[in-house]
Every structure is written in structure tokens, then in C-alpha cells.
C-alpha positions in Angstrom: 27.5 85.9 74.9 28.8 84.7 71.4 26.5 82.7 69.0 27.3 79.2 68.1 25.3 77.1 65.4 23.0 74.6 66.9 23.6 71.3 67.4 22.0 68.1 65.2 21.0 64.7 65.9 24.4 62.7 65.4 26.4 65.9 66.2 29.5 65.3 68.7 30.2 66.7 71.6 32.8 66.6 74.7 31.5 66.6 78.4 34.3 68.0 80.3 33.9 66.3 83.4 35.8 63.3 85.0 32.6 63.0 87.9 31.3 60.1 87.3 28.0 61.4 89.1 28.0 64.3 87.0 28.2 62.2 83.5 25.5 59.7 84.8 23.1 63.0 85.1 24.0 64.2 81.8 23.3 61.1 80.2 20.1 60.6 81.2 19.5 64.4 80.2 20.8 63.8 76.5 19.0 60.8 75.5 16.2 62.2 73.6 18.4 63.6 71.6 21.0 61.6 69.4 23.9 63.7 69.7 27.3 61.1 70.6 28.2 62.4 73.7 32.5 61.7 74.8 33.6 62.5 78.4 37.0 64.4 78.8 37.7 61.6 80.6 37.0 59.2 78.2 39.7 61.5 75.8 41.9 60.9 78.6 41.9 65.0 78.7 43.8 66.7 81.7 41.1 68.6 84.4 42.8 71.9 84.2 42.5 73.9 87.5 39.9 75.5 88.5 41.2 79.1 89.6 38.3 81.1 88.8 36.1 82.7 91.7 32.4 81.7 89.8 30.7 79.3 89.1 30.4 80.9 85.1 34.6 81.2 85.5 35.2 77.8 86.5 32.6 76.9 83.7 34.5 78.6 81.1 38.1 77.4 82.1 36.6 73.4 81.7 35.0 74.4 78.8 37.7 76.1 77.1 40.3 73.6 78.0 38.4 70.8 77.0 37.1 72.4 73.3 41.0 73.1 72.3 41.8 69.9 73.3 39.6 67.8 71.8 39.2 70.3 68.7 35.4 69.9 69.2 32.3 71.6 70.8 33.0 70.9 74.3 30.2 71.2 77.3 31.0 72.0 81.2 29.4 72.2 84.7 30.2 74.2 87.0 27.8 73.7 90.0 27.9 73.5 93.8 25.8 74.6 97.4 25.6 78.0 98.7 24.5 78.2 102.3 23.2 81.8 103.4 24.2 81.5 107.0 27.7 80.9 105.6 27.5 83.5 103.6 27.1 81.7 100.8 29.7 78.9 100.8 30.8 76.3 100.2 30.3 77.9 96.6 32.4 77.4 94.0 34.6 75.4 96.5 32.0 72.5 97.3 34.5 69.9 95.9 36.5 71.2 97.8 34.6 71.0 101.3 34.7 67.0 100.7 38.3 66.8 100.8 41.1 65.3 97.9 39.0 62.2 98.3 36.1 63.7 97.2 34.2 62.3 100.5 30.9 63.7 100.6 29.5 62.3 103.6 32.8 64.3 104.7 31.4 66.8 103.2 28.1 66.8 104.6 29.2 66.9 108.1 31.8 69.5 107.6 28.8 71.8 106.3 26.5 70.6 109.1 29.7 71.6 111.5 29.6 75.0 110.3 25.8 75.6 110.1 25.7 74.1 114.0 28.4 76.6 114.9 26.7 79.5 113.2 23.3 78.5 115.5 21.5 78.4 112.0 19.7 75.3 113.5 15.9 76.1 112.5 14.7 75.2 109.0 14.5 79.0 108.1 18.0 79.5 109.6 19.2 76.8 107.0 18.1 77.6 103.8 20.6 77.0 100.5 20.3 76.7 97.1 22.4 74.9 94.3 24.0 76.5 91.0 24.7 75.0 88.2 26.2 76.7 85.7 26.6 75.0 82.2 29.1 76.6 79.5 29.0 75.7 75.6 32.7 76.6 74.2 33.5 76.2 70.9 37.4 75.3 70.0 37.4 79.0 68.3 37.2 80.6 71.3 33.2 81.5 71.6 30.9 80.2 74.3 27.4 80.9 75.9 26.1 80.4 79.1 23.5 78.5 80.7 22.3 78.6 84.2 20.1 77.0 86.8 19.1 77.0 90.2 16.8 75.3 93.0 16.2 76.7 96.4 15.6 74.5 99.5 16.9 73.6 103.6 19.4 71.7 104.5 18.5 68.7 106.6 20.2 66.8 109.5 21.4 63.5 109.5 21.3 62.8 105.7 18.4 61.1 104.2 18.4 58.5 100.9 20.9 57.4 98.5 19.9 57.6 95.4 21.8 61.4 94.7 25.4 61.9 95.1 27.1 65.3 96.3 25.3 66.9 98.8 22.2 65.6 97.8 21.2 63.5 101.1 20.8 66.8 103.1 19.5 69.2 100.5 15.6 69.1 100.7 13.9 71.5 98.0 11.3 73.8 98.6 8.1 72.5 98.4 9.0 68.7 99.2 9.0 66.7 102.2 12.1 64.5 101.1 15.5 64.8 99.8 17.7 64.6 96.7 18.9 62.1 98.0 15.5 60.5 98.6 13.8 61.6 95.0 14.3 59.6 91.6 16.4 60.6 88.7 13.4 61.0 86.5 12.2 63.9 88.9 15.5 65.4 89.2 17.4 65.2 85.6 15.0 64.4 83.2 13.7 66.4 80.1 11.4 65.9 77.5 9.5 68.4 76.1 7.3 70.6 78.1 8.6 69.0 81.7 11.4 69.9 83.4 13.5 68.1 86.4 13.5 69.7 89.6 17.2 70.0 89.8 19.7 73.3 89.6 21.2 71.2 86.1 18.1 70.2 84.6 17.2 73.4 84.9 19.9 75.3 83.3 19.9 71.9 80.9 16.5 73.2 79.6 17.6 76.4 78.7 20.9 75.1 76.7 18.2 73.0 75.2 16.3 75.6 73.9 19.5 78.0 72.8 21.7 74.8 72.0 19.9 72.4 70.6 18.1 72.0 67.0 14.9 70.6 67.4 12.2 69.1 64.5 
């Protein structure tokens, strides 16, 4: 882990992520703080592939890419579900389980497919968590590592639509209702002190706290 100066109010810095989902999240995450936030896609910057086998490789290749293109402090994601009777996928591939067309009700079923062939079919048979995995790069080279995580069961048919992803069927521990079913403010927010429930809050707070200059 390499140490990079903390960010300021007014302070610029690149998302790099073209999910629109994913940007609306880290909006709502960012606004207490006054930094001007640009989307890769926004740069029209390329998505490089995403070869690496973890969720902190896949981080650091969109960070990287993103920071030397843009010549600026650039911020990834790298997130996704991990099922334990699939032995842990989809993983780093959860994209990837909704198909070039990024269909996540495609998704959904394809991982409710698998669970049902597995005969995971009792809530303790079905638990999962999701990752998220948040990388700071700077264009020199340096980064550092943030992560999160929320545990919870898998649900069956999908419930709400107020998430996106794989949040209609992911019900976290302690609840009686879905991402899919929960408001944003429970899920992303921040301010000081409280916490969203969600695996990118989470690992939001602790980039907050390492990233982040606060008065």
C-alpha cells in the first residue's frame, strides 16, 4: 500500500466506471464532500479489460488505466456476488453472469439456476455476500486499497426495484427485505458517524477516512 496525499474540497477526481448504476451510488456517496467528481465515461476513456482474477486486480487495472489517462487521481470499483454453494462465484465474473447485455434479471435467474441445481434451496443453504473493492491510483503509479463487504441469503423470485445488479434477490443479514426493496439512504449514504449498509458504502467509509481530508 503506497501513501497518496489527501484529497480537498474542490479537488478532482476520475471515477472509472461507465455503469451508470455504479456512478449514481457514488454520487450520492460524494456529496458531502465538494470534491468535482468526472466519470471515465464522461472523458470518453476506453474500459480496459478486466483480466485480473480479484476483485483488488480488477480494481487496480481500472484504476491504473483510468489515472494515466486522464493524468489525474483516478477511483475504481471492483465489486460483485459470491455464493458459497457455488463455491464462491459468480465472483469477479458477476458482469459477466448477465450476459454482453448486461441483463441482470438474466442474471438473477442464471444464479438461481445454479443454486436450484446445487439443492442449496434452504435459506442457510443460500447464503452470499458482496465485495466491493475500491482502488485509489494515482497517474505515478501508487494506489491504496479499500474494501467492503455485507453478508446475507439469496432470495427467490426477486423482490423491489429500487437497486440494480443483483440487488432484487440479495437480502442482508438481519433484514426482512431486499436491496432491491431498501432506499438509497440506507444502502449508500455517509455522513459522519453512520454508515450505509451496503458492501461500497462500506469500503466508501474507509477511503473516507484514509482518502479524504476532513475539517
Amino acid at each position: 500500500m503506497s501513501s497518496i496525499a489527501k484529497l480537498r474540497s474542490g479537488n478532482r477526481l476520475v471515477l472509472a466506471s461507465h455503469n451508470l448504476g455504479k456512478l449514481a451510488e457514488f454520487q450520492e456517496l460524494f456529496a458531502p464532500f465538494g470534491l468535482e467528481i468526472i466519470s471515465a465515461g464522461a472523458l470518453d476513456l476506453p474500459e480496459p479489460e478486466e483480466t485480473g482474477t480479484t476483485f483488488a486486480e480488477n480494481a487496480r487495472i481500472k484504476a491504473h488505466a483510468a489515472a494515466k489517462a486522464a493524468n489525474m487521481l483516478a477511483l475504481s470499483d471492483d465489486s460483485g456476488l459470491c455464493v458459497d454453494a457455488l463455491d464462491g462465484d459468480p465472483g469477479v465474473y458477476t458482469a459477466n453472469w448477465a450476459g454482453p447485455n448486461k441483463d441482470f434479471t438474466h442474471g438473477m435467474k442464471r444464479v438461481e439456476d445454479a443454486l436450484q441445481a446445487a439443492n442449496a434451496t434452504t435459506p442457510a443453504q443460500r447464503h452470499a455476500f458482496f465485495n466491493a473493492t475500491l482502488c485509489l491510483a494515482h497517474p505515478d503509479g501508487r494506489d491504496v486499497l479499500y474494501e467492503g463487504r455485507v453478508d446475507g441469503t439469496l432470495v427467490w423470485p426477486p423482490r423491489g426495484d429500487l437497486g440494480f445488479g443483483f440487488d432484487p434477490v440479495f437480502m442482508p443479514t438481519g433484514f426482512d427485505i431486499t436491496f432491491g426493496e431498501m432506499p438509497s439512504s440506507d444502502k449508500h449514504s455517509w455522513s459522519h458517524g453512520q454508515i450505509g449498509l451496503s458492501h461500497r458504502a462500506r469500503a466508501f467509509a474507509k477511503f473516507v477516512e484514509g482518502a479524504i481530508e476532513r475539517e
